[in-house]
Backbone as CSV, one residue per row, in Angstrom:
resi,resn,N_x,N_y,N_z,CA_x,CA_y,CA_z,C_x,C_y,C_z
1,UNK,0.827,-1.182,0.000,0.000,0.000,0.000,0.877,1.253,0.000
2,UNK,1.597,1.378,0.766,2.826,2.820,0.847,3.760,2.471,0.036
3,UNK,3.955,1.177,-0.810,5.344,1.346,-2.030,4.028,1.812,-3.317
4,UNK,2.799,1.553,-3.146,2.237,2.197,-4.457,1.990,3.470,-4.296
5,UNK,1.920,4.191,-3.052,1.798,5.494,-3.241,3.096,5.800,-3.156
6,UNK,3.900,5.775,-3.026,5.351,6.329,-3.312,5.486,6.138,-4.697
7,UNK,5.583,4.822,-5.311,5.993,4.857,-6.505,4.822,5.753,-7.670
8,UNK,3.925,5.938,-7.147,2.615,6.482,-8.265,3.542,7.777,-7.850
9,UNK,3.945,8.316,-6.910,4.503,9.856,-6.527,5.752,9.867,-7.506
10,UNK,6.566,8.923,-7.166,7.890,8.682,-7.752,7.541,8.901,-9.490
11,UNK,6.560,8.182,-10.072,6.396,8.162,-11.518,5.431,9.628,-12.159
12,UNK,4.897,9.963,-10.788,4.187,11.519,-11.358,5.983,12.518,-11.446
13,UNK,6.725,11.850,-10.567,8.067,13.269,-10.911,8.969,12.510,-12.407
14,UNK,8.641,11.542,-12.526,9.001,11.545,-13.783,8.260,11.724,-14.875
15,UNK,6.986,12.375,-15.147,6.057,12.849,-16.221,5.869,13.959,-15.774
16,UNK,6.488,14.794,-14.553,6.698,15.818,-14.478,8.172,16.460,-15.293
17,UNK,8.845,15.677,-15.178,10.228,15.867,-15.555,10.021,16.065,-16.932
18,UNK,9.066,15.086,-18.228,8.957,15.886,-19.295,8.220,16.623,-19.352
19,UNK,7.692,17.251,-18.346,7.170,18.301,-18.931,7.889,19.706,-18.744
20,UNK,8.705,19.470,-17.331,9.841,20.745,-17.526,10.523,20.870,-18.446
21,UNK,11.300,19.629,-18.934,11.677,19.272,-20.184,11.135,20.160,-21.180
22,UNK,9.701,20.025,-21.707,9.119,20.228,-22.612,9.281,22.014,-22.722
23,UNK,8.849,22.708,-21.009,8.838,24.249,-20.963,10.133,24.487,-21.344
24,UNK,11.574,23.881,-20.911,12.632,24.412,-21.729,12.932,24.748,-22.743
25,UNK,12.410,23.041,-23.267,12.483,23.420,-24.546,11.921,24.228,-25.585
26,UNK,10.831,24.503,-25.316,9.857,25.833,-25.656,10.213,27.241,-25.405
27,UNK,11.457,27.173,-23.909,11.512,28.680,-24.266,12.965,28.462,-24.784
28,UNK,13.493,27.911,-24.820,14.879,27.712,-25.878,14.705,28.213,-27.126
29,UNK,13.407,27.503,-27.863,12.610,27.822,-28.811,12.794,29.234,-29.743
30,UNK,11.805,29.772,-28.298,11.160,30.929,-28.021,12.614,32.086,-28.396
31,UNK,13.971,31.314,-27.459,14.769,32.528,-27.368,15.065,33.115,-26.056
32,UNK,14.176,33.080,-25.331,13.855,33.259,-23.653,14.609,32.880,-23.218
33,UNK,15.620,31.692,-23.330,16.921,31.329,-23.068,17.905,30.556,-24.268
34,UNK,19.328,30.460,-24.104,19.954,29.911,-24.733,20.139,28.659,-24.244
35,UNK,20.747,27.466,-25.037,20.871,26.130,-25.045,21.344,26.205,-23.661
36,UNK,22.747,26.544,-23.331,23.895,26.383,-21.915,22.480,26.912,-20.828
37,UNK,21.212,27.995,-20.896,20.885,27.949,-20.029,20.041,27.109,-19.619
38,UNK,19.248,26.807,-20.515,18.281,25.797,-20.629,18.659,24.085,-20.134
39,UNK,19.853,24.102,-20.336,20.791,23.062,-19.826,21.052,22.446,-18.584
40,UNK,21.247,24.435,-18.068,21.234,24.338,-16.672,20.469,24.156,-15.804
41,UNK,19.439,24.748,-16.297,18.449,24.522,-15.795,17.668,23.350,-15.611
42,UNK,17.500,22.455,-16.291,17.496,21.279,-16.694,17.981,20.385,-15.811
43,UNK,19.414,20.842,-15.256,20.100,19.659,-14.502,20.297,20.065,-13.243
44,UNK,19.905,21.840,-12.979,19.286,22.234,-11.523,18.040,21.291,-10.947
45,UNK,16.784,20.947,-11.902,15.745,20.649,-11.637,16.204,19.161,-11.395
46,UNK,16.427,18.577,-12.219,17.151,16.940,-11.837,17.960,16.571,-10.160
47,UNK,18.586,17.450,-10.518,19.274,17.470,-9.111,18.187,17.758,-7.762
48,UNK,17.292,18.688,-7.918,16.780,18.947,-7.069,15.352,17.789,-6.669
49,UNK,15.231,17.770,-7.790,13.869,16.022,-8.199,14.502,15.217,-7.457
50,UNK,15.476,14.755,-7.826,16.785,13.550,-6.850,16.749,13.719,-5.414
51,UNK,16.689,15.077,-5.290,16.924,14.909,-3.339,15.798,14.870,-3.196
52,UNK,14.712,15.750,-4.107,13.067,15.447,-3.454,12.831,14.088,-3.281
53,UNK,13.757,13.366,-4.165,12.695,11.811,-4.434,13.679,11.040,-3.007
54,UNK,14.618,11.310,-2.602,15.513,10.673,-1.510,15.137,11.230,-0.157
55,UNK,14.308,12.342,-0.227,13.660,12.829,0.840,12.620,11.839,1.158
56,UNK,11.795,11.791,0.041,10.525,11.337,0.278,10.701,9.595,0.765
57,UNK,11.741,8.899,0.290,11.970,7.684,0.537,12.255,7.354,1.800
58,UNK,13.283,8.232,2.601,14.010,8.432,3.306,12.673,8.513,4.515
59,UNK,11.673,9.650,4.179,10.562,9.841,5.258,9.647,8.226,5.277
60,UNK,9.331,7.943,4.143,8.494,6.964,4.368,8.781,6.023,4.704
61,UNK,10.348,6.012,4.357,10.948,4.235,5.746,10.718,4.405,6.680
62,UNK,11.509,5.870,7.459,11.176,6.151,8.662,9.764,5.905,9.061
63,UNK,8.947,6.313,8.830,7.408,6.134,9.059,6.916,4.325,9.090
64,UNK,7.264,4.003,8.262,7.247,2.515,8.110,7.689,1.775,9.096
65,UNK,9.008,2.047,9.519,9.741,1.775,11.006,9.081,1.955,12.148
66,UNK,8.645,3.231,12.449,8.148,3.698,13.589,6.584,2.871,13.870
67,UNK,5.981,2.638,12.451,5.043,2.053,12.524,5.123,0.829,12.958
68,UNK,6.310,-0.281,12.518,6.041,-1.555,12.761,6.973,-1.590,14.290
69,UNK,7.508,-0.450,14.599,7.959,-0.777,15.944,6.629,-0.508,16.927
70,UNK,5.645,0.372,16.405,4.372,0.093,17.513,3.233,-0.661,17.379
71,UNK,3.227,-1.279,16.571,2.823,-2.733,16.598,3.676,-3.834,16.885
72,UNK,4.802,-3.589,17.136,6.002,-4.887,17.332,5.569,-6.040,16.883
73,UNK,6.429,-5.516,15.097,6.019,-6.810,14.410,7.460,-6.964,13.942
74,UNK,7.775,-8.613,14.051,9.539,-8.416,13.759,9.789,-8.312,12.622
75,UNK,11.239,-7.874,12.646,11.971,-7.535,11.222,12.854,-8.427,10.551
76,UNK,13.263,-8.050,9.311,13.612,-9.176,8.371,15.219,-9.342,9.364
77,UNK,15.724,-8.349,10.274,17.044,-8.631,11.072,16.695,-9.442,12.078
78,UNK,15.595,-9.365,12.475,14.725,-9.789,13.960,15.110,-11.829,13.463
79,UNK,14.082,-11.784,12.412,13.785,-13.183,11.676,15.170,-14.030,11.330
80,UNK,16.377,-12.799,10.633,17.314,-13.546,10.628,18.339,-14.175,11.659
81,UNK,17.822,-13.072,12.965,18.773,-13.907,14.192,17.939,-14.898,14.542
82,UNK,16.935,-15.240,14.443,15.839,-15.964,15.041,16.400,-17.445,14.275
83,UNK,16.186,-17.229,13.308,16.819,-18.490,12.073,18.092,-18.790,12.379
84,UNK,19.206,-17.795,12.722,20.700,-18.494,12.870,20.779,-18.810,14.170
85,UNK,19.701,-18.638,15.494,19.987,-19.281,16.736,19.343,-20.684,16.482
86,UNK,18.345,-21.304,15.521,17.279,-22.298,15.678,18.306,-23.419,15.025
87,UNK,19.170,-22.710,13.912,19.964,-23.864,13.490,21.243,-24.218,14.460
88,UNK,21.536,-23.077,14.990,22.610,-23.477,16.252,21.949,-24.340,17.097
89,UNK,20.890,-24.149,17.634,20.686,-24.984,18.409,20.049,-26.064,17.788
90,UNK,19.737,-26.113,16.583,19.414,-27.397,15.652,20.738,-28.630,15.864
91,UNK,21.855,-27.768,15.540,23.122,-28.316,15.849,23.356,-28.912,17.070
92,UNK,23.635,-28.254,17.874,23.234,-28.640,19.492,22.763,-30.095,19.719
93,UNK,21.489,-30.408,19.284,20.375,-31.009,19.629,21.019,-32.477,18.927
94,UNK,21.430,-32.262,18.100,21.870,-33.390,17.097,23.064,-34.261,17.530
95,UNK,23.908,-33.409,18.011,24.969,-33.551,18.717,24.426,-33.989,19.585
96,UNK,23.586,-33.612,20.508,23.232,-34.793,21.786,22.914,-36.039,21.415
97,UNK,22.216,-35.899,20.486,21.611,-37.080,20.243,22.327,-38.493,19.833
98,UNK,23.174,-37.383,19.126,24.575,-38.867,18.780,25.391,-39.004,19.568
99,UNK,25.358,-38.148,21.249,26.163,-38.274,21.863,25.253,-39.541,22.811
100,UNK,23.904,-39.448,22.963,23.115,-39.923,23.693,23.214,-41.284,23.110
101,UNK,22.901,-41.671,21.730,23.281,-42.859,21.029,24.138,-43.525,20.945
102,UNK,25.512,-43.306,21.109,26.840,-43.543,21.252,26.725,-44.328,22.827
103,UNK,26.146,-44.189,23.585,26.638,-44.707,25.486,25.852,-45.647,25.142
């Protein structure tokens, strides 16, 4: 549910992007600016799209986090210590057993 509204956000700044695109190129056109400015401009807005879009990612993990820490629901780090103690002590157990079999 929150990776489709991010990504529907994420894909509106890229059909936003041609359309700044498009105003450049129109006033390039026009004359209103030259190529080098239009350029710049261009790769001001990119740059600045980039941190918007690393902002927005950046907030909604956080949020995501905070969320599943107040429901305390475990995490894929939670699950993986959980899994490497079950086979240790999978190990463990086995070992007794052939130690128990052995007497």
């Amino acid at each position: 549910m929150v990776y489709d509204v991010v990504r529907k956000a994420l894909l509106a700044g890229l059909g936003m992007q041609e359309k700044v695109k498009e105003l450049v190129d129109d006033l390039v056109k026009k004359g209103e600016l030259n190529d080098a400015e239009g350029a710049k401009l261009m790769k001001e807005w990119v740059a600045k799209a980039k941190t918007s879009s690393q902002d927005i990612s950046r907030v909604v993990s956080e949020n995501i986090h905070m969320g599943l820490d107040k429901v305390n629901i475990a995490t894929k780090d939670d699950l993986d210590a959980l899994k490497k103690k079950v086979q240790q002590l999978s190990v463990r157990v086995k070992k007794l057993e052939n130690e128990a079999t052995e007497k």
